[in-house]
MOPAC internal coordinates of N, CA, C and O (Angstrom, degrees):
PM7 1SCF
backbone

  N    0.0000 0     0.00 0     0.00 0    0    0    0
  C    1.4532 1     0.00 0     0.00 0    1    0    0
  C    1.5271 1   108.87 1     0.00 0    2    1    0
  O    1.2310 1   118.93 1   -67.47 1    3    2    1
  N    1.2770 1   119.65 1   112.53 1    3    2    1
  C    1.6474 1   128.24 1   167.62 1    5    3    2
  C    1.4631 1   128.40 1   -45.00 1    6    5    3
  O    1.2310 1   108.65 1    -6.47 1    7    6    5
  N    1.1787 1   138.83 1   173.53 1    7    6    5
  C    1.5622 1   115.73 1   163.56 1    9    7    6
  C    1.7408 1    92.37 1  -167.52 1   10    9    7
  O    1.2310 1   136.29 1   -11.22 1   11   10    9
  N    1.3433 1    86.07 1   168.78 1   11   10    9
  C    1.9782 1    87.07 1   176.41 1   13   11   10
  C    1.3261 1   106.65 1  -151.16 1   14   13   11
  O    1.2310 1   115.58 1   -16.56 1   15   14   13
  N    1.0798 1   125.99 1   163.44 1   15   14   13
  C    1.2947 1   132.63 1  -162.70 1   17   15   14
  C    1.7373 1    94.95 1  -111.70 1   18   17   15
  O    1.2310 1   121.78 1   -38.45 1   19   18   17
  N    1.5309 1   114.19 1   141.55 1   19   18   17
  C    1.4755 1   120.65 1   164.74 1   21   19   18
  C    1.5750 1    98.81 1  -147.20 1   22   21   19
  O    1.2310 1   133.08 1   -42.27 1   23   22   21
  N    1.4297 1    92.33 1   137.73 1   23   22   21
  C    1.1612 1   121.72 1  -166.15 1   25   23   22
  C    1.9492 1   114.44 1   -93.28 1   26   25   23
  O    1.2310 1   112.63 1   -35.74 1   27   26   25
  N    1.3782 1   131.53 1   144.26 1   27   26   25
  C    1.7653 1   106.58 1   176.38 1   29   27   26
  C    1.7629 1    89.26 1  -161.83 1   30   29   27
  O    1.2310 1   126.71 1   -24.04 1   31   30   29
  N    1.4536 1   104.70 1   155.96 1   31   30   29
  C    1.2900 1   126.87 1   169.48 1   33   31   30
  C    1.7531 1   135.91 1  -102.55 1   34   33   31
  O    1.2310 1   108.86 1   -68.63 1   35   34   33
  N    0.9577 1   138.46 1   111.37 1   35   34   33
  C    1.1849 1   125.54 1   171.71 1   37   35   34
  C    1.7643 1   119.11 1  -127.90 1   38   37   35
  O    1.2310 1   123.14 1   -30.18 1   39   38   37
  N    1.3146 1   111.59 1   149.82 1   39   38   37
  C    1.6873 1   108.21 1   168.63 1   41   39   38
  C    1.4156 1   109.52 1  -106.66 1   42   41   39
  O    1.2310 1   137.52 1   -27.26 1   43   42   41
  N    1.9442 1    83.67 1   152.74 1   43   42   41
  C    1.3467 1    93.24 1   167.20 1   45   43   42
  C    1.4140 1   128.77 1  -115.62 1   46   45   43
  O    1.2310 1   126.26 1   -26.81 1   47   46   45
  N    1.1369 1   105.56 1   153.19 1   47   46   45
  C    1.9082 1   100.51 1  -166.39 1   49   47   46
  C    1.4375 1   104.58 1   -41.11 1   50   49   47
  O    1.2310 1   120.29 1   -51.24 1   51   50   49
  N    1.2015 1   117.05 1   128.76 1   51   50   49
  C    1.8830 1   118.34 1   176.23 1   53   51   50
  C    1.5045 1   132.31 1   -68.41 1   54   53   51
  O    1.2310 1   136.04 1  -130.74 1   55   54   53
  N    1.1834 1    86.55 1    49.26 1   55   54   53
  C    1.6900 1   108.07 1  -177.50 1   57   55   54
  C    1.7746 1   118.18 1  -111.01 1   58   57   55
  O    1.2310 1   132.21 1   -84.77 1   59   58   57
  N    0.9090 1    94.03 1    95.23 1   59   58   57
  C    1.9697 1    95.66 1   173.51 1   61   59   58
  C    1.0319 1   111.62 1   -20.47 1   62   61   59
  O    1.2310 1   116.47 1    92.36 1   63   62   61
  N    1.5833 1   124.31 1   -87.64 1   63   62   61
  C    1.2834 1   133.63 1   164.51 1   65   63   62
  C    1.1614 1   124.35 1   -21.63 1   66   65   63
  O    1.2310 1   109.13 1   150.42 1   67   66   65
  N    1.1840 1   137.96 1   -29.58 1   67   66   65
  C    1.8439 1   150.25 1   177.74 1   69   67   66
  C    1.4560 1    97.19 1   -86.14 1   70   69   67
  O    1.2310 1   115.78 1   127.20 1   71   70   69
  N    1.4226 1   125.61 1   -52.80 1   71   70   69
  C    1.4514 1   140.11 1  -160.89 1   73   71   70
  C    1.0852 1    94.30 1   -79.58 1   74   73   71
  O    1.2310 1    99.68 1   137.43 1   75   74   73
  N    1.7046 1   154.29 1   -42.57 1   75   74   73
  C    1.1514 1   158.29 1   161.62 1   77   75   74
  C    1.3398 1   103.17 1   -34.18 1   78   77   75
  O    1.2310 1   120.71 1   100.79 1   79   78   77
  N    1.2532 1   116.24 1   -79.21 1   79   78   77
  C    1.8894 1   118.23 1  -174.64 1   81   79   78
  C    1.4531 1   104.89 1   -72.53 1   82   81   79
  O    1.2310 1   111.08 1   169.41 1   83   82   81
  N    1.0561 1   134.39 1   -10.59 1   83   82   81
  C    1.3737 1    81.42 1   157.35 1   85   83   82
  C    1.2785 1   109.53 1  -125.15 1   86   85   83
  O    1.2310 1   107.70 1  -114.24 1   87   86   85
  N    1.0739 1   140.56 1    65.76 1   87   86   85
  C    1.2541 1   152.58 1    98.48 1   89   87   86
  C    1.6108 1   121.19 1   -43.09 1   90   89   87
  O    1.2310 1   124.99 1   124.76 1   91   90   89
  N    1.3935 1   108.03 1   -55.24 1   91   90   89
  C    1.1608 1   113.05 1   152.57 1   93   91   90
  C    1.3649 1   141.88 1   -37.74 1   94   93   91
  O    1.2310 1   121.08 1   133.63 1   95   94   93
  N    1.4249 1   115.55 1   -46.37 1   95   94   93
  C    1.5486 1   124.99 1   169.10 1   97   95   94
  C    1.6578 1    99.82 1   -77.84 1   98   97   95
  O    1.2310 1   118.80 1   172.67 1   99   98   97
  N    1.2044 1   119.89 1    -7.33 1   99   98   97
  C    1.3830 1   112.16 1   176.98 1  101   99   98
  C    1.9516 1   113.67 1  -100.69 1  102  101   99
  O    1.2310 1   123.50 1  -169.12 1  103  102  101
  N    1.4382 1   110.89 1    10.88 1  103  102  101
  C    1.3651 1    94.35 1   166.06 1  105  103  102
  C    0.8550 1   127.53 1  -131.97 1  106  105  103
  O    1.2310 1   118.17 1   -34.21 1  107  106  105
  N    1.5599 1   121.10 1   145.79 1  107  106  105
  C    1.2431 1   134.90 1  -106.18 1  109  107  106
  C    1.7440 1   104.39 1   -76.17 1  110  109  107
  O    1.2310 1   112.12 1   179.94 1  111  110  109
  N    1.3166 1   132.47 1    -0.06 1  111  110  109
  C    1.0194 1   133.54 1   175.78 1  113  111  110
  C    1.2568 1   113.82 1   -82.03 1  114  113  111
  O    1.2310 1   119.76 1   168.79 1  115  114  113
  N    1.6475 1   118.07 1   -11.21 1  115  114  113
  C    1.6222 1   114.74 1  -149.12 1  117  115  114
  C    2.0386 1    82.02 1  -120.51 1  118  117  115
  O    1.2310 1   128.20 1   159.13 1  119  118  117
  N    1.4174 1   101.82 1   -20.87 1  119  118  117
  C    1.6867 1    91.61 1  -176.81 1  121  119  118
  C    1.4660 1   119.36 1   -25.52 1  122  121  119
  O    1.2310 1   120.69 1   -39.83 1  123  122  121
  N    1.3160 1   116.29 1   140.17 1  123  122  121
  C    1.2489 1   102.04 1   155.93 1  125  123  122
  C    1.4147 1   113.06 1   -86.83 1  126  125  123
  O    1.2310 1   121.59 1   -30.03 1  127  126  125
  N    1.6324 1   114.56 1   149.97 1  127  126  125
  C    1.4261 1   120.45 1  -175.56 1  129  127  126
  C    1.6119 1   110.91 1   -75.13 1  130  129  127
  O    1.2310 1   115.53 1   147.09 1  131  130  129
  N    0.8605 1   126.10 1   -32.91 1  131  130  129
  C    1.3672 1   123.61 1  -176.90 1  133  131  130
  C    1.8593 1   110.58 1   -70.05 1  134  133  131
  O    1.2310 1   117.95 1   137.34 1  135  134  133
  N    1.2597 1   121.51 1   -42.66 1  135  134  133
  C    1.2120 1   127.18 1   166.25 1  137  135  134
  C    1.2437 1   117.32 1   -50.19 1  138  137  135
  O    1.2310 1   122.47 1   124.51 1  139  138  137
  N    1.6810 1   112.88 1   -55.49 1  139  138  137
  C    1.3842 1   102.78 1   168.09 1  141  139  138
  C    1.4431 1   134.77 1   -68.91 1  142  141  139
  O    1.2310 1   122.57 1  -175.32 1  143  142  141
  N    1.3475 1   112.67 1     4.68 1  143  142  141
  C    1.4480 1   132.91 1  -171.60 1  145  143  142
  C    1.8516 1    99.02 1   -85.90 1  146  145  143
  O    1.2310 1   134.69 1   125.34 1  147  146  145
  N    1.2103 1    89.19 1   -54.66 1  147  146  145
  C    1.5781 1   101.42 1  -172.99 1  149  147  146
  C    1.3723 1   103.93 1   -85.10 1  150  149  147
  O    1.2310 1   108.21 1   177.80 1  151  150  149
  N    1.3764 1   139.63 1    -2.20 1  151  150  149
  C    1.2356 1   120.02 1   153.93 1  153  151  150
  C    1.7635 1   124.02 1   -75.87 1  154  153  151
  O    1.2310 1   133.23 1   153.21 1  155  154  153
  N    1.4653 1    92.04 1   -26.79 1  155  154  153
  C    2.0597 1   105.42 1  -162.15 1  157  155  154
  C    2.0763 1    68.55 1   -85.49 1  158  157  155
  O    1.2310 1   107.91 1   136.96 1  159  158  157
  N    1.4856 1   140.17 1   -43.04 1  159  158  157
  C    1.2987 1   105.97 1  -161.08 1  161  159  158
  C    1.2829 1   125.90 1   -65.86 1  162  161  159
  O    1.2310 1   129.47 1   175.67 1  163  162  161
  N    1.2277 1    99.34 1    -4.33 1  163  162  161
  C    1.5979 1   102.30 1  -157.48 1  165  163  162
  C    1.8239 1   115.15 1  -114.04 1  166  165  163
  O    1.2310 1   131.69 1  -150.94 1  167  166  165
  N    1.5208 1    95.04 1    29.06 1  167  166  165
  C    1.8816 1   124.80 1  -169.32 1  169  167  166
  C    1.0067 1   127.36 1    75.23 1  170  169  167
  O    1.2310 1   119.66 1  -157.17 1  171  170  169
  N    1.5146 1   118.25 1    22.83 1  171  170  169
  C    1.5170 1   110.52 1  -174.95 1  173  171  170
  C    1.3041 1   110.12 1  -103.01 1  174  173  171
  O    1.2310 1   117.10 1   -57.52 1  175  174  173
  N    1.7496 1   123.12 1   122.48 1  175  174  173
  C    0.9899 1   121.04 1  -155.18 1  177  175  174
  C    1.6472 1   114.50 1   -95.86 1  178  177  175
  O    1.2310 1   131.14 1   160.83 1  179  178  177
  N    1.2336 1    96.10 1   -19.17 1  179  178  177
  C    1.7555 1   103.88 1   177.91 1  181  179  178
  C    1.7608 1    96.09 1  -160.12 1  182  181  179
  O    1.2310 1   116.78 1   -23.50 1  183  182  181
  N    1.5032 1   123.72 1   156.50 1  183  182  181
  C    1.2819 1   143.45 1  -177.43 1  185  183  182
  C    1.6485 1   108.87 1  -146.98 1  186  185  183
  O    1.2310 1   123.26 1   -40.36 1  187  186  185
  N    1.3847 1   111.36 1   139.64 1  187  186  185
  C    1.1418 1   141.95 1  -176.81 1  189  187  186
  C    1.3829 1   110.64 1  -144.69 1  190  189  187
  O    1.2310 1   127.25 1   -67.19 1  191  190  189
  N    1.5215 1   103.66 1   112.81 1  191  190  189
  C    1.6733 1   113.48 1   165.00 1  193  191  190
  C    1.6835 1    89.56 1  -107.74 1  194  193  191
  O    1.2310 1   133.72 1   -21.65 1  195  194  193
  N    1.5877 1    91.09 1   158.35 1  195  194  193
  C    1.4357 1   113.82 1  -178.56 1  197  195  194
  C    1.4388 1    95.38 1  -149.37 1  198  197  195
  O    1.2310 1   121.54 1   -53.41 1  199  198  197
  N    1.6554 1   114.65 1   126.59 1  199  198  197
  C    1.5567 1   124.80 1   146.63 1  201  199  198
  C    1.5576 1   129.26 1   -90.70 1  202  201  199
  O    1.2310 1   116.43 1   -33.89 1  203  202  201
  N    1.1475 1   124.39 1   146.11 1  203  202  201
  C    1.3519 1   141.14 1   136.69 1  205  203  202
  C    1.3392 1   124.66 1  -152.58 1  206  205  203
  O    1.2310 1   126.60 1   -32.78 1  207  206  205
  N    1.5448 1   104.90 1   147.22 1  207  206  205
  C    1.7791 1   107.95 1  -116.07 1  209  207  206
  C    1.2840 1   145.90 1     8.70 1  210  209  207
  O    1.2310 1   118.93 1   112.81 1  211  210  209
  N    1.6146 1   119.64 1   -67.19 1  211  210  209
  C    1.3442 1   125.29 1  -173.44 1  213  211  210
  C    1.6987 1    95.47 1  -123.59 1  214  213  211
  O    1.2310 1   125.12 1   170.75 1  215  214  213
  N    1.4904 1   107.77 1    -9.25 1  215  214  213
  C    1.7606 1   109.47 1  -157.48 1  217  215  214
  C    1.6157 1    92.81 1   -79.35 1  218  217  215
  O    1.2310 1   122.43 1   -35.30 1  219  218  217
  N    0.8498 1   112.95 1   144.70 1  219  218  217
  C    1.9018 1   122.74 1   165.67 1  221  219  218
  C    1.0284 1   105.63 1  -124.45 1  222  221  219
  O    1.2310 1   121.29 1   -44.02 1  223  222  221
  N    1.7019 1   115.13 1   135.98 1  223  222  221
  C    1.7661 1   125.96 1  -159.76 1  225  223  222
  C    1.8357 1    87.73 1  -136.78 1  226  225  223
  O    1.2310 1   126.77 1   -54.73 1  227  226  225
  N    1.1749 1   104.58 1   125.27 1  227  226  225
  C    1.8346 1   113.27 1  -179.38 1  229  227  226
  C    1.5795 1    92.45 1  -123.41 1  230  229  227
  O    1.2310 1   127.45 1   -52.62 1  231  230  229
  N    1.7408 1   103.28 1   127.38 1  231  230  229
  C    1.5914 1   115.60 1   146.62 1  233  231  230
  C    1.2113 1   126.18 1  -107.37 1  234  233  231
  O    1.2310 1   107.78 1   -83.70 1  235  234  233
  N    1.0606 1   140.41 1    96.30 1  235  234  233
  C    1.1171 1   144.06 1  -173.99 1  237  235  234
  C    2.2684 1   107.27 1   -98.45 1  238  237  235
  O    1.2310 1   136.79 1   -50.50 1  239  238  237
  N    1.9227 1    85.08 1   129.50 1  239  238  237
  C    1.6895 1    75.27 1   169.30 1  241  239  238
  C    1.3782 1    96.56 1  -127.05 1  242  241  239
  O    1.2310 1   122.57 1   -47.86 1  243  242  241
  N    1.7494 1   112.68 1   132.14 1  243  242  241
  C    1.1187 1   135.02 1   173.45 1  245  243  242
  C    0.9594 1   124.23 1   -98.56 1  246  245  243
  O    1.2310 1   106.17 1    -2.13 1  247  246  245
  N    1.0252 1   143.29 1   177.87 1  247  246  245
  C    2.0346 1   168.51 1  -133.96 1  249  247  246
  C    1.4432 1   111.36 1  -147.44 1  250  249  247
  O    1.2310 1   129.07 1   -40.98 1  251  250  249
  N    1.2587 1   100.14 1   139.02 1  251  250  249
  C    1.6566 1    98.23 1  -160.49 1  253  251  250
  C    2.1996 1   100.10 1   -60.75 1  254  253  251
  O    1.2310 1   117.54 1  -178.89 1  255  254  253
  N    1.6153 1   122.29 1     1.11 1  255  254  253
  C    1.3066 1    99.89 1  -176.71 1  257  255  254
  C    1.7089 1    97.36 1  -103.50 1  258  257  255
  O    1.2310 1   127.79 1  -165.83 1  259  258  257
  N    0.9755 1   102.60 1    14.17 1  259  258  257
  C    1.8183 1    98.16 1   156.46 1  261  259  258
  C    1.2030 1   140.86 1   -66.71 1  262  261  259
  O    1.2310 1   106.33 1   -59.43 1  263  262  261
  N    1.0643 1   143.00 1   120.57 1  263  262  261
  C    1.5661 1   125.34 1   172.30 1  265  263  262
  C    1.7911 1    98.60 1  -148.52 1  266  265  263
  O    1.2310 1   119.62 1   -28.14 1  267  266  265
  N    1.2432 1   118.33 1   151.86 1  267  266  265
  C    1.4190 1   119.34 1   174.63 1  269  267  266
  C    1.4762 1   129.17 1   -45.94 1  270  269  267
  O    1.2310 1   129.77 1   132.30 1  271  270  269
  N    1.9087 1    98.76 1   -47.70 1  271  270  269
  C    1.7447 1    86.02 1  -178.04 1  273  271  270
  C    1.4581 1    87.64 1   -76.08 1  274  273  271
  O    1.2310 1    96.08 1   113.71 1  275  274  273
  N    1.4839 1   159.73 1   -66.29 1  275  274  273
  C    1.3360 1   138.96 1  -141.63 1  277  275  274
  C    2.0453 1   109.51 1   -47.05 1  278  277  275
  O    1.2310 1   128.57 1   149.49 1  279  278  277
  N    1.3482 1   101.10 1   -30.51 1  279  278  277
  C    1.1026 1    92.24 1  -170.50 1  281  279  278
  C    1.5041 1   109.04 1   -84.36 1  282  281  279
  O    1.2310 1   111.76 1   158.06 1  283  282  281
  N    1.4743 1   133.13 1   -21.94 1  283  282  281
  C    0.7671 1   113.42 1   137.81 1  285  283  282
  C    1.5837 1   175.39 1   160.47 1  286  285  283
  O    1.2310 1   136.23 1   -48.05 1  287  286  285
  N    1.9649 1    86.18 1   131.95 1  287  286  285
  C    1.3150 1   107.57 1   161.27 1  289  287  286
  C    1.3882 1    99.18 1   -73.27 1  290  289  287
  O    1.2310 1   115.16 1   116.48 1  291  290  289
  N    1.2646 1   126.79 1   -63.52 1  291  290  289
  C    1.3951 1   138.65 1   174.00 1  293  291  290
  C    1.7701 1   100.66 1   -17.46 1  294  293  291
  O    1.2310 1   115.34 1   105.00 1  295  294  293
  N    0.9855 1   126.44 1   -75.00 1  295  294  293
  C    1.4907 1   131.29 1   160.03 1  297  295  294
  C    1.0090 1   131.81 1   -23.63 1  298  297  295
  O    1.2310 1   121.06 1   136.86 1  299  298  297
  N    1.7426 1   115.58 1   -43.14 1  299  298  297
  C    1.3109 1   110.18 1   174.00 1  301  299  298
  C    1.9345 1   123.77 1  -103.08 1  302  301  299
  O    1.2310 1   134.74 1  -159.08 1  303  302  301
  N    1.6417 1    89.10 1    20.92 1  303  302  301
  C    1.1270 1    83.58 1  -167.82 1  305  303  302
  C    1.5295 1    91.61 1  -133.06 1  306  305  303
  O    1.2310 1   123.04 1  -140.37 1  307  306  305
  N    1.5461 1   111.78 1    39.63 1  307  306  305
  C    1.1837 1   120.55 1   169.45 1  309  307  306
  C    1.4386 1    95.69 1  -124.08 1  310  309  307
  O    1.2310 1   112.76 1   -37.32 1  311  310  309
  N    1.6545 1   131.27 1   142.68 1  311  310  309
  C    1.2417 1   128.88 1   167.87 1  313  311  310
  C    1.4832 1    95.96 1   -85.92 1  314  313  311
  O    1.2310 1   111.07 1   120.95 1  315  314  313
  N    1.5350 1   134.41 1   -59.05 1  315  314  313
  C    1.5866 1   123.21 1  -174.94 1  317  315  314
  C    1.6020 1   103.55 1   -39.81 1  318  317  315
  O    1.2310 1   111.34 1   101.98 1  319  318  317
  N    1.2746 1   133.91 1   -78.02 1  319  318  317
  C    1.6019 1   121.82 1   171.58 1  321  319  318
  C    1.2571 1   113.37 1   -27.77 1  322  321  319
  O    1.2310 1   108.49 1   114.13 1  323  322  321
  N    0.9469 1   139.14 1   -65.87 1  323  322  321
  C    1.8209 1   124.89 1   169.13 1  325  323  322
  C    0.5906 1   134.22 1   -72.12 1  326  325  323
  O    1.2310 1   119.62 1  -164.24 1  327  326  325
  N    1.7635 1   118.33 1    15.76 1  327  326  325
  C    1.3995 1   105.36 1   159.16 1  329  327  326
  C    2.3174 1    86.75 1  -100.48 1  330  329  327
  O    1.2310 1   125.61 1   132.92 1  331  330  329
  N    1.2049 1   106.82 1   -47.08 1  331  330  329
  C    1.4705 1    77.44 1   177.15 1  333  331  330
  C    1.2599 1   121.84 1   -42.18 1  334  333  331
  O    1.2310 1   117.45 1   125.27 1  335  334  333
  N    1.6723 1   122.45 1   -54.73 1  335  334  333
  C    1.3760 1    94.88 1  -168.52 1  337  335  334
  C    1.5483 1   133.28 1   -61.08 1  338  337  335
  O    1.2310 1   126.26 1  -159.92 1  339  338  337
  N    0.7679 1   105.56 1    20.08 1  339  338  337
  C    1.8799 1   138.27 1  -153.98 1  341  339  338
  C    1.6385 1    99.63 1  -101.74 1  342  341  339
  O    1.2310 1   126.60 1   122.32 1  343  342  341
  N    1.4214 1   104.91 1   -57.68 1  343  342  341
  C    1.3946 1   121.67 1   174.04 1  345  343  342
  C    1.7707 1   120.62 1   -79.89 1  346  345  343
  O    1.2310 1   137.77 1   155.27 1  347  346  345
  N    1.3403 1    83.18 1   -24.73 1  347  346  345
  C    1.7086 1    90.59 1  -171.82 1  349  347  346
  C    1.8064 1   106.93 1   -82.63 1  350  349  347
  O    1.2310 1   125.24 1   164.93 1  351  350  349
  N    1.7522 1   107.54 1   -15.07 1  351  350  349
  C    1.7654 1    91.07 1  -170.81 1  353  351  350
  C    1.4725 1   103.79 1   -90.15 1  354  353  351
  O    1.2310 1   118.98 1   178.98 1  355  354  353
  N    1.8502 1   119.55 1    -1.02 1  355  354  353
  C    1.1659 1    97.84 1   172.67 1  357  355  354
  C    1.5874 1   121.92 1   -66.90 1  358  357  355
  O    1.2310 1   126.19 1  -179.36 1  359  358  357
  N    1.0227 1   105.71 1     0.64 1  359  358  357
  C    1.7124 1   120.39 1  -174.87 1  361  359  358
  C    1.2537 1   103.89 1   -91.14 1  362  361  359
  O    1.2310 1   121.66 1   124.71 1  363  362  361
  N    1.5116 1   114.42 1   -55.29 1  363  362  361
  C    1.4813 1   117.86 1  -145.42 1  365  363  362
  C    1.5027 1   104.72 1  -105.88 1  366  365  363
  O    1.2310 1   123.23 1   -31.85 1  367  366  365
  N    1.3246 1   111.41 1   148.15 1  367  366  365
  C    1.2949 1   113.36 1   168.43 1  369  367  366
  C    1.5181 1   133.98 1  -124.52 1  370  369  367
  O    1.2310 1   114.58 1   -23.73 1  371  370  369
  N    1.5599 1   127.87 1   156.27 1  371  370  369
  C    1.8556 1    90.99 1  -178.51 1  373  371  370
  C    1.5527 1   112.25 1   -69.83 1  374  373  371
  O    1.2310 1   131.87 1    -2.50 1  375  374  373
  N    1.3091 1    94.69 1   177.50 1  375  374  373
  C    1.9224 1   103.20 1   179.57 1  377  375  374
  C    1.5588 1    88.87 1   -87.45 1  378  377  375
  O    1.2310 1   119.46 1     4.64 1  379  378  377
  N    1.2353 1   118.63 1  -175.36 1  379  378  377
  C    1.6189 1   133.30 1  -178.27 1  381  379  378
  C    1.6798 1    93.69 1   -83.83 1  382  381  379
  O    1.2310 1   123.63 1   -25.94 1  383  382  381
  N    1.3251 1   110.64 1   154.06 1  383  382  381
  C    1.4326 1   113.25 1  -169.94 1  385  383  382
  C    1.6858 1   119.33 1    71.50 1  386  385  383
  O    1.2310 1   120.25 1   164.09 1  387  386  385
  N    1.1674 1   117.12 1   -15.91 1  387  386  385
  C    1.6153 1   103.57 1   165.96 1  389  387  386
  C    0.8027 1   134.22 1   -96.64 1  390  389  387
  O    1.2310 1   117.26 1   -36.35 1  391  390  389
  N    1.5738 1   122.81 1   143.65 1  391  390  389
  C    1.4990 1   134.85 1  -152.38 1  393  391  390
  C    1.4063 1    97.44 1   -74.65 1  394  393  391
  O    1.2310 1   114.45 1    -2.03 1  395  394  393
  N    1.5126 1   128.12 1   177.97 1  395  394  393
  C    1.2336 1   143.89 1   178.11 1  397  395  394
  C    1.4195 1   119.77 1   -62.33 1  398  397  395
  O    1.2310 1   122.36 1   -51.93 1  399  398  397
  N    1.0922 1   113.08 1   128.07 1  399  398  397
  C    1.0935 1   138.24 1  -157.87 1  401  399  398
  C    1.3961 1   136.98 1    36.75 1  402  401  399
  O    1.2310 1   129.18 1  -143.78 1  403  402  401
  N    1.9814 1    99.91 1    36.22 1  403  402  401
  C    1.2604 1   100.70 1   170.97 1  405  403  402
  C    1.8509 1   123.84 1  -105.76 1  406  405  403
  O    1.2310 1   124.75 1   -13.47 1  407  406  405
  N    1.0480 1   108.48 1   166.53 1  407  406  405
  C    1.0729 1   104.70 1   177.36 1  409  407  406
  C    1.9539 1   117.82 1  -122.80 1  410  409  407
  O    1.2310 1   124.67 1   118.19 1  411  410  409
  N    1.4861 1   108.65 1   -61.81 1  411  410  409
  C    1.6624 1   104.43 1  -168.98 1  413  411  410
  C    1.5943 1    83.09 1   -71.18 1  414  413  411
  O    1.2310 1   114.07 1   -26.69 1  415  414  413
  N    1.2061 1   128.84 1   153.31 1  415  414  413
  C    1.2564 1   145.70 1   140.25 1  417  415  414
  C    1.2487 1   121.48 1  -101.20 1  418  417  415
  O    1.2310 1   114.56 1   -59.69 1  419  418  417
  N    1.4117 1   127.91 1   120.31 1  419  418  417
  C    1.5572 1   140.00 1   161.54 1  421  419  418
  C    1.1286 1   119.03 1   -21.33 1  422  421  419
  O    1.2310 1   100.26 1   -81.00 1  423  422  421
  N    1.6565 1   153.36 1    99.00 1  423  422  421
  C    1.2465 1   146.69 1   164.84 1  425  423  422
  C    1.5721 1   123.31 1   -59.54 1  426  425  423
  O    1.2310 1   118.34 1   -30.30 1  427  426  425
  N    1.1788 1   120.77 1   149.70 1  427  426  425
  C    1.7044 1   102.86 1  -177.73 1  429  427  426
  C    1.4929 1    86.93 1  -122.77 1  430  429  427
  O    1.2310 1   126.27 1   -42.94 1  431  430  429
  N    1.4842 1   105.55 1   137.06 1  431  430  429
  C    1.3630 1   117.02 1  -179.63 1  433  431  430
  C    1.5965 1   120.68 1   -82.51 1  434  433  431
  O    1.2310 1   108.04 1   -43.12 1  435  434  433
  N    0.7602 1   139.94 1   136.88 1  435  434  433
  C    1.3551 1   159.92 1  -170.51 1  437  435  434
  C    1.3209 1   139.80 1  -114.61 1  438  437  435
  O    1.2310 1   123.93 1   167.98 1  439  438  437
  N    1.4284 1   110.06 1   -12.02 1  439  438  437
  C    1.6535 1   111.82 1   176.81 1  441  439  438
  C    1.9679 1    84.76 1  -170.05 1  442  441  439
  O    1.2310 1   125.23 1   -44.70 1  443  442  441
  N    1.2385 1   107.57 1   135.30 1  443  442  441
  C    1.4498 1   128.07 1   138.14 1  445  443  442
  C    1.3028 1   138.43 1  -115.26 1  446  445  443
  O    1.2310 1   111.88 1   -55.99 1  447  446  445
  N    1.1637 1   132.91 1   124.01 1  447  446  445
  C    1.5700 1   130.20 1   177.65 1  449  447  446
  C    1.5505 1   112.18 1   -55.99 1  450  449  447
  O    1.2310 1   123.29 1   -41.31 1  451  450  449
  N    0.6347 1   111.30 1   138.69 1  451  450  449
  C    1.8741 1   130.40 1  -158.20 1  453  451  450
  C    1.3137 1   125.67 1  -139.95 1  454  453  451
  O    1.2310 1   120.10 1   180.00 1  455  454  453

């Protein structure tokens, strides 16, 4: 089975206190199980968030039955996912340049070591 790595950005409101919790809802004891259910269902084989300051950096490596819109419909046709993302935008915000009501944006890669 193949897999590929995609890379995405998002901010978070620049507030300590905001940036504190959810960090908090992000470790791994506090996950919710259903979120992580519906992330591994929908081909994602491993996830990595990364902070510095407010910036949030996600690697995600997926499975060839991944693709963005499948995941999501998958998303919107989960009520537990909407209610996180519900909970999750008091945190998050878009980056400059994203359309309405988005948040991770797609990174385009630019250099690999070789």
């Amino acid at each position: 089975m193949s897999s590929k790595k995609l890379c995405y950005a998002c901010d978070l409101v620049d507030n300590q206190e905001l940036i504190k919790l959810y960090k908090y809802y992000h470790k791994k004891e506090n996950a919710w199980p259903e979120i992580t259910k519906s992330i591994k269902d929908s081909g994602v084989i491993d996830m990595e968030i990364y902070l510095f300051a407010n910036r949030l950096f996600m690697i995600m490596e997926v499975d060839e039955s991944y693709t963005p819109e499948r995941k999501q419909m998958m998303d919107a046709a989960n009520p537990k996912v909407q209610e996180w993302e519900k909970l999750m935008w008091k945190f998050q915000q878009a980056l400059p340049g994203a359309k309405e009501g988005e948040k991770w944006l797609p990174m385009e890669q630019i250099y690999k070591l070789e």
